[in-house]
Every structure is written in structure tokens, then in C-alpha cells.
C-alpha positions as CSV (number, residue, x, y, z in Angstrom):
1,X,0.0,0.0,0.0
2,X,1.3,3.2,-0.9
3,X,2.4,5.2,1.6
4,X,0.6,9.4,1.5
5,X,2.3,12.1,2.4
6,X,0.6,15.0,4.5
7,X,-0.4,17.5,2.6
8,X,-2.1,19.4,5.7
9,X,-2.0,23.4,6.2
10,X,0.9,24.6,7.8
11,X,0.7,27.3,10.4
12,X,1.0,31.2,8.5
13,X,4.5,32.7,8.9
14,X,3.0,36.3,7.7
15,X,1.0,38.2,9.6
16,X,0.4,40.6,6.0
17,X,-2.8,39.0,5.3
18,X,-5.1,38.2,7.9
19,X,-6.5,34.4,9.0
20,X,-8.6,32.3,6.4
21,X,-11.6,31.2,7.1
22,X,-12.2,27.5,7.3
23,X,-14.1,25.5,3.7
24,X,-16.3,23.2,4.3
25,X,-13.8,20.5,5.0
26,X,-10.7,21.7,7.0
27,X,-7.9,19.5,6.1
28,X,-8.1,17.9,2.5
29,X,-5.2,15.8,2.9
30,X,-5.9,12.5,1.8
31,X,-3.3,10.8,4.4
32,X,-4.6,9.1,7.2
33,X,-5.0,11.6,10.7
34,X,-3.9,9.5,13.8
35,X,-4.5,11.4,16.8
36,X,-1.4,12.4,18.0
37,X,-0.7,12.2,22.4
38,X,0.5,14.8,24.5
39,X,4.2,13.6,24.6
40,X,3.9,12.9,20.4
41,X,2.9,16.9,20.2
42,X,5.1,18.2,22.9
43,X,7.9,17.2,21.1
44,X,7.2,18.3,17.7
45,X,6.1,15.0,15.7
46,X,5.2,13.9,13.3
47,X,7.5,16.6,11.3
48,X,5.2,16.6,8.0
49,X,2.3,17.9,9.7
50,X,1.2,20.5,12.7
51,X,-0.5,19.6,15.8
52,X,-4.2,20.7,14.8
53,X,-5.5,22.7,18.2
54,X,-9.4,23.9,18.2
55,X,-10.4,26.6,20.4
56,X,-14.2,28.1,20.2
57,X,-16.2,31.2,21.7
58,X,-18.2,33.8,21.3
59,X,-15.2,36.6,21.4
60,X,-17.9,39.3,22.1
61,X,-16.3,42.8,22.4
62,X,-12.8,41.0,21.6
63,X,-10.2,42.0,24.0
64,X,-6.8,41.4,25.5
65,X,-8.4,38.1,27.6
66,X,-9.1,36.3,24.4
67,X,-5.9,37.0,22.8
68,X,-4.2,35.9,25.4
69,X,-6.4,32.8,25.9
70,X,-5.4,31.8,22.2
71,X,-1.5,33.2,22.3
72,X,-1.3,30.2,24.9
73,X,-3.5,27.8,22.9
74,X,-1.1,28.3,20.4
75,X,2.0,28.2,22.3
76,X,1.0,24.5,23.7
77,X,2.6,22.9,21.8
78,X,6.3,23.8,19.1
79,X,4.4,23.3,16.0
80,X,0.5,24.4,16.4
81,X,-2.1,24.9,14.1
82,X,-4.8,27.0,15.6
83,X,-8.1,26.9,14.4
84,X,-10.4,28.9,16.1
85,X,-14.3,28.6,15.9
86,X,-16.7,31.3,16.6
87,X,-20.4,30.5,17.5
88,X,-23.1,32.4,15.4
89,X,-25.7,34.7,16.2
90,X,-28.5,33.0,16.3
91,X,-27.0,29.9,18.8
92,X,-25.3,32.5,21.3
93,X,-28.9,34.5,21.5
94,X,-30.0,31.0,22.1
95,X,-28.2,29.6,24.7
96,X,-26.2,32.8,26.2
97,X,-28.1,36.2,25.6
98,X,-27.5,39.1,23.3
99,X,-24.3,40.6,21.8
100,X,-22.8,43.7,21.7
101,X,-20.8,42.9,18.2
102,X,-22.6,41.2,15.1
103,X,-21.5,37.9,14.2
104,X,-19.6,39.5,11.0
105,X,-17.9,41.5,13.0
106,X,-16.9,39.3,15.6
107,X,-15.3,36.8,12.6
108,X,-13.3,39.2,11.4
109,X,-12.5,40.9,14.5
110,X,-10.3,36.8,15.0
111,X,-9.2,36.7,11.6
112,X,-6.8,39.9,12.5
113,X,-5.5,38.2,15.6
114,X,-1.8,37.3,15.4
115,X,-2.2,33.9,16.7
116,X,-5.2,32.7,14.6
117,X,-4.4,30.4,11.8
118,X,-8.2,29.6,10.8
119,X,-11.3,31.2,11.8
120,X,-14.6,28.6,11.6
121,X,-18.0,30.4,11.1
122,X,-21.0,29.1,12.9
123,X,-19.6,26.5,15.5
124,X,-21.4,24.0,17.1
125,X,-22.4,24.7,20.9
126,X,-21.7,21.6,21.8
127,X,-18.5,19.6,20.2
128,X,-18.8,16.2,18.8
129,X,-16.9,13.3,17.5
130,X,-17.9,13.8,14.0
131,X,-17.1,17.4,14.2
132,X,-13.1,16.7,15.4
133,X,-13.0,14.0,13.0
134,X,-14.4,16.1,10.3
135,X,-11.6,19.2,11.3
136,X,-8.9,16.4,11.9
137,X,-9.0,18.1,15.4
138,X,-5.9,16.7,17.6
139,X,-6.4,19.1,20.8
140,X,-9.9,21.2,21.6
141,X,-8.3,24.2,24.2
142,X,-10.1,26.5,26.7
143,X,-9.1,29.2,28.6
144,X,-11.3,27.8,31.3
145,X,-9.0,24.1,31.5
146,X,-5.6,24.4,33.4
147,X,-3.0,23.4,31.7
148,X,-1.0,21.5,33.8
149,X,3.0,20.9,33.9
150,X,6.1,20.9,35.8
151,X,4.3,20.1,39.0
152,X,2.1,22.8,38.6
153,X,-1.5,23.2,38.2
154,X,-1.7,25.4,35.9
155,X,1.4,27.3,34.2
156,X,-0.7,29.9,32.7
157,X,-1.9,30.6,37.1
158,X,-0.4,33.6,37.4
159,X,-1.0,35.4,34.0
160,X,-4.8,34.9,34.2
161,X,-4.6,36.1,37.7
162,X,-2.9,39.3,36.5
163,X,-4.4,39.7,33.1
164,X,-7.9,38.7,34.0
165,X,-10.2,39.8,32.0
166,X,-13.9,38.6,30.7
167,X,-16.8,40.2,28.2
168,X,-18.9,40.2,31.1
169,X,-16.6,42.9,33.0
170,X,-16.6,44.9,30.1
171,X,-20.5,44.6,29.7
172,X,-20.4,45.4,33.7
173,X,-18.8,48.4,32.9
174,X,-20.9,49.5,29.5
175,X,-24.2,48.9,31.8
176,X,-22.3,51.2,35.1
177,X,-21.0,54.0,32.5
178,X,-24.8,53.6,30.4
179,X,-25.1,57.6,30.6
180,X,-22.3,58.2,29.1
181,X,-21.9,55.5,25.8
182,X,-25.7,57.2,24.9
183,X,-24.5,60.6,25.4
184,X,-21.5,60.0,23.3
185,X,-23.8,57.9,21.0
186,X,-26.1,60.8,20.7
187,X,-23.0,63.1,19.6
188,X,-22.1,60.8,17.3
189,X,-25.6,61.1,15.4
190,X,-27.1,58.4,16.8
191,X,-31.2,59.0,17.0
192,X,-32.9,58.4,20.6
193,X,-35.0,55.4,19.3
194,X,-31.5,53.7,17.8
195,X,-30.3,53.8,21.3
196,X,-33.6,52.8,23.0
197,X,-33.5,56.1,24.9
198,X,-36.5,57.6,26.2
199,X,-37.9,61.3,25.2
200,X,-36.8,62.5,29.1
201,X,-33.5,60.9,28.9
202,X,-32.8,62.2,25.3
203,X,-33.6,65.7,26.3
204,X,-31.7,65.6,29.6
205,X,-28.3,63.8,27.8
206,X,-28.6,66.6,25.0
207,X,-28.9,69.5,28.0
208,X,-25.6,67.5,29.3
209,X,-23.6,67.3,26.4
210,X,-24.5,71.4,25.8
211,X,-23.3,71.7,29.4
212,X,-20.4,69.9,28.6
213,X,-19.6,72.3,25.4
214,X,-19.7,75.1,27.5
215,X,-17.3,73.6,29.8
216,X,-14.9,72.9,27.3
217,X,-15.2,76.3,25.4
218,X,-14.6,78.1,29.2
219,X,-11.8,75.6,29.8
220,X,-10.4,76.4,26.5
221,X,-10.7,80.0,27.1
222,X,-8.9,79.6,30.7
223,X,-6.1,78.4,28.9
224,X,-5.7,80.8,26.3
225,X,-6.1,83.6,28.7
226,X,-3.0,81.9,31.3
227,X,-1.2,81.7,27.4
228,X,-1.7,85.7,26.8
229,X,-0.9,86.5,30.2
230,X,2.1,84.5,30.6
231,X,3.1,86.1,27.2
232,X,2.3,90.1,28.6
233,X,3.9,88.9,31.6
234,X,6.9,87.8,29.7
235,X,7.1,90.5,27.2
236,X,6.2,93.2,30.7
237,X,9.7,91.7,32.0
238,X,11.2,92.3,28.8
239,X,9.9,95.8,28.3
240,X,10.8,96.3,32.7
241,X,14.7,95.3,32.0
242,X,15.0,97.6,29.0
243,X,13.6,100.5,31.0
244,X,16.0,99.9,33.9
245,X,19.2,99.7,31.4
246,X,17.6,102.8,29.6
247,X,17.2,104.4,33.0
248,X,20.6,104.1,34.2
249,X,22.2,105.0,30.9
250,X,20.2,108.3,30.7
251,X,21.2,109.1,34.3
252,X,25.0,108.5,33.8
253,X,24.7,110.6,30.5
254,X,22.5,113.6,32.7
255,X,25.4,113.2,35.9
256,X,28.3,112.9,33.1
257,X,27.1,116.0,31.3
258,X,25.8,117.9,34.2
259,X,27.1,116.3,37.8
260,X,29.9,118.5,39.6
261,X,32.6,118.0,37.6
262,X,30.6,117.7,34.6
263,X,30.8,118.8,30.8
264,X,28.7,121.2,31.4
265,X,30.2,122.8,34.3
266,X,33.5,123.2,32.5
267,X,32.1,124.7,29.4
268,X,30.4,127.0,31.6
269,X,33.0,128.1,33.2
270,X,35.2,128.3,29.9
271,X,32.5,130.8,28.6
272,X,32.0,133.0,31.6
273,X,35.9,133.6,31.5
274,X,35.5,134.8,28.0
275,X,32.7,137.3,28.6
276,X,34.1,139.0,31.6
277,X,37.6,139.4,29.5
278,X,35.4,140.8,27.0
279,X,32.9,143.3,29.1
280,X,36.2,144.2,31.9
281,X,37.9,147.4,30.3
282,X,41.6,148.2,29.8
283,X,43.7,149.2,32.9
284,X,44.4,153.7,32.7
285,X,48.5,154.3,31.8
286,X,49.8,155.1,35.3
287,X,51.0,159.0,34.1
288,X,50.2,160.9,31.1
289,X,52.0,161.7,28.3
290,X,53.6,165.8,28.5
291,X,51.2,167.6,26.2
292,X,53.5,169.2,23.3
293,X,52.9,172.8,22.8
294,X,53.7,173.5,19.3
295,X,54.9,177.4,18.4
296,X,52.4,177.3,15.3
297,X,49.5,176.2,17.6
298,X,48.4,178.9,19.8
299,X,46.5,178.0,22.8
300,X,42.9,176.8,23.5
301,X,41.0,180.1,24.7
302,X,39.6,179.6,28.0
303,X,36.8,178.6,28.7
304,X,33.7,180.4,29.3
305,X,33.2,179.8,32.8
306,X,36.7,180.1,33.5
307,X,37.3,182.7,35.9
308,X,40.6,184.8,35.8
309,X,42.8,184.5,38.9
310,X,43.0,188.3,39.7
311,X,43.5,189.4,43.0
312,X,40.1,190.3,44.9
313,X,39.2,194.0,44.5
314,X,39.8,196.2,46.7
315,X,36.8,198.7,46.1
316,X,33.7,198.5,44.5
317,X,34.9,200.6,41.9
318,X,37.5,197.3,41.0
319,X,34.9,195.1,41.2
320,X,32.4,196.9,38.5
321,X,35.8,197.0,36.5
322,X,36.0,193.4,36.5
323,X,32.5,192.4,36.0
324,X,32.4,195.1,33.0
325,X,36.2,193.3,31.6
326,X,33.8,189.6,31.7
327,X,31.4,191.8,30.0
328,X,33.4,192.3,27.0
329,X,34.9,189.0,26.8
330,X,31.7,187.8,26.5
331,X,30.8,189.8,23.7
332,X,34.1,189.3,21.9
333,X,33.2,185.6,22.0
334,X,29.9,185.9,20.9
């Protein structure tokens, strides 16, 4: 009998395009699938195929639990193939509640997921034979099943204690914070009767958000108003300093120019020197010069008021002579 080699799908070693989703039938290789143990896959055999591991869930409102969940489904074993199976709509309403996330989106939202080889639409609620036979399924994980080894209970212990995380928290929180998600919601566009709000609530959410608006807008203002002042204070500082360097230049140049022993002072002085040399008159000569009587010049006749030296009369009779002598002179001169 001729021996068939394993044509199975090998885990993607490119995370450029995202996950494919699984065809009807999952592996099309026509060799024989044995079931492989736990010591076959922990060691990496058989080398022409991966381990096949199967991991299913709703993956509503897909967050860092679930990837984590499937980062150690994958990392189980040294050559995993994870296929990953997400339960539809209409079998979660069923046997779990409502969504948050369409069933569309909640296939593709695994299809991006680093550790997802193969994304299986509308998966059974309950696993089967038939169905692991049908996916040549080696390994079904859970994040729920501990996986034990090294003596330990679980290895994975610790990191779901510090990483835990579930859809119902984040629902919990959605339902705590409802006021806000329709407020936002109505923001965004979103009518009242889209988010099953009530006429009341609408009204009072709108009045919030308006409230909110004006918050910002004062807040915004705040902060523009601290900018400008910081800047007038700045620029105020600037304008201060200058003054003060202005200010004691000017009074150096005034004290230089006009202190005690200032320019001023000596060009004042300079000038009052030369106008009292020039108002102070000259010094008289100490004797004057002999007058020079010329022979060709007579004398200057006396003047008018001059009166002779002549000896004082003696009787009236002289004195009518001399008065009668002025008399004539008089009327010579005239």
C-alpha cells in the first residue's frame, strides 16, 4: 500500500494578510489523521504535519483576555495549528443572551489576531466526534481548563490572575457607565430610538452634552487667557529690563554731562571767563603823556566859565571894573 504524504495546512508565517476562514472541510489531505498524544505533540512530531489545536467562543467585544487565551493555545505545543471557531448569532442568543458585536464582526474581528491560523463560522455549541473527525482536530483548548506541567497546576496561574479579564466585565462596565456611551452615542448622530433612549432621557443627555460644550469652550478660554498672560507677563519683563538699562544709561549721560565736575560745568566756566575778558575794560597808563605845545599852535581860549585868577578887589569901583572886563569878553566871543 502506498504510503501518502501529508499535505495538511501549515501554520502562516506572515501576519500581511489576515487568517482564512475554514471550507467546508478543513484539512483535505488525503493521508490518514492518527491522533497524536500529548508527549507525540510536545515534542514536535510527526515533522510533516502541525499539531491541529481547536479553540471556540463567542469573542464578544474581543479584548486582550481572548488573545491571550489563544497566544497560549497556540504556544502549547512547538508546531501548532490554531483553528479557532466562533459561535453564530442566532446559537449565542439562544443559549447565552445578546451581543454587543454582530456575528460578522466578531469573525473578522479573530481573523486579524496574530495567533489565529483559521477562523470557523457558525460552531457547534456543543462539540462532537464527528465534528473533530471532520476538522482532523488533535487538541480542543479552553481558557477555562488548566493546563498543567512541571508540578504545577496550571502554568498559565499567574498570568490569568494578572491579566484577568472577561466580556462580562466589560459589559459590567458598559451597563455602570450607560449615561455616558448614549450621550456620546447621541453626539455621534445616533437618534434616541437607535439607542432605545426615552424622550426624558434624550432631552436631559442633549442638555448635558450642551453643558459639557460650554465647559470645554470656558476651559479652552482659561487656557488661552493663562497663554496671553504668561506672554504680557513675559514681554512686561522684557519691556521692565530695558527700562532699567535705559534708566541708568540716561542718568549717567544727565550726571556725566551735568554732575559736579561735569561737561557742562566746564564749558560754563570756559565761557563766563570769556565774557568777563570781554565786558572788563583796559587798565588807565599810570601818568600821562607831557602835552607838546607846538609854536604854530596857539592855545585853547579859556573857557567860558573860566574865571581869571586876579586878585580880589579892593573897592567896589574894581569890582564893577572886572565884572564890565567879563562883559566884554563875552561879547568878543559871541
Amino acid at each position: 500500500m502506498e504510503e501518502l504524504e501529508h499535505t495538511c495546512p501549515l501554520p502562516r508565517t506572515t501576519l500581511i494578510e489576515p487568517a482564512i476562514f475554514t471550507p467546508e472541510t478543513s484539512c483535505e489531505c488525503r493521508a490518514p489523521h492518527e491522533k497524536l498524544t500529548v508527549d507525540q505533540a510536545s515534542h514536535g512530531t510527526p515533522v510533516d504535519r502541525p499539531v491541529r489545536v481547536y479553540a471556540d467562543g463567542i469573542f464578544d467585544l474581543f479584548h486582550s483576555g481572548h488573545a491571550r487565551a489563544l497566544m497560549q493555545a497556540k504556544n502549547l505545543f512547538p508546531n501548532t495549528y490554531l483553528i479557532v471557531g466562533v459561535c453564530s448569532d442566532e446559537l449565542t442568543h439562544k443559549y447565552k443572551g445578546f451581543t454587543v458585536m454582530t456575528e460578522d464582526e466578531r469573525y473578522e474581528a479573530l481573523r486579524h489576531c496574530r495567533y489565529v491560523d483559521e477562523v470557523l463560522r457558525d460552531a457547534p455549541w456543543t462539540l462532537t466526534q464527528d465534528f473533530l473527525e471532520k476538522h482532523k482536530i488533535d487538541f480542543v483548548a479552553h481558557d477555562d481548563i488548566p493546563y498543567s506541567s512541571a508540578g504545577s497546576e496550571d502554568v498559565y496561574k499567574h498570568i490569568k490572575e494578572a491579566e484577568g479579564i472577561s466580556t462580562s466585565d466589560l459589559i459590567t462596565r458598559i451597563v455602570r457607565d450607560y449615561d455616558v456611551y448614549a450621550r456620546r452615542n447621541l453626539q455621534r448622530g445616533y437618534t434616541a430610538k437607535e439607542l432605545n433612549v426615552s424622550y426624558i432621557n434624550e432631552k436631559k443627555y442633549r442638555l448635558q452634552n450642551q453643558v459639557d460644550r460650554m465647559k470645554e469652550k470656558v476651559r479652552t478660554v482659561e487656557e488661552k487667557s493663562k497663554h496671553f498672560v504668561y506672554r504680557v507677563e513675559e514681554k512686561s519683563h522684557d519691556l521692565i529690563q530695558k527700562w532699567e538699562e535705559k534708566s541708568r544709561e540716561f542718568i549717567g549721560n544727565f550726571l556725566e554731562l551735568f554732575g559736579p565736575d561735569g561737561t557742562w560745568k566746564q564749558m560754563f566756566q570756559e565761557r563766563s571767563g570769556r565774557m568777563i575778558q570781554a565786558f572788563s575794560p583796559r587798565g588807565s597808563p599810570s601818568s600821562s603823556p607831557p602835552r607838546d605845545f607846538s609854536p604854530s599852535r596857539s592855545p585853547s581860549p579859556p573857557s567860558r566859565w573860566a574865571m581869571p585868577r586876579t586878585s580880589p578887589p579892593s573897592s567896589p569901583k574894581g569890582a564893577s571894573a572886572s565884572i564890565s572886563s567879563m562883559s566884554e569878553g563875552d561879547e568878543d566871543e559871541k
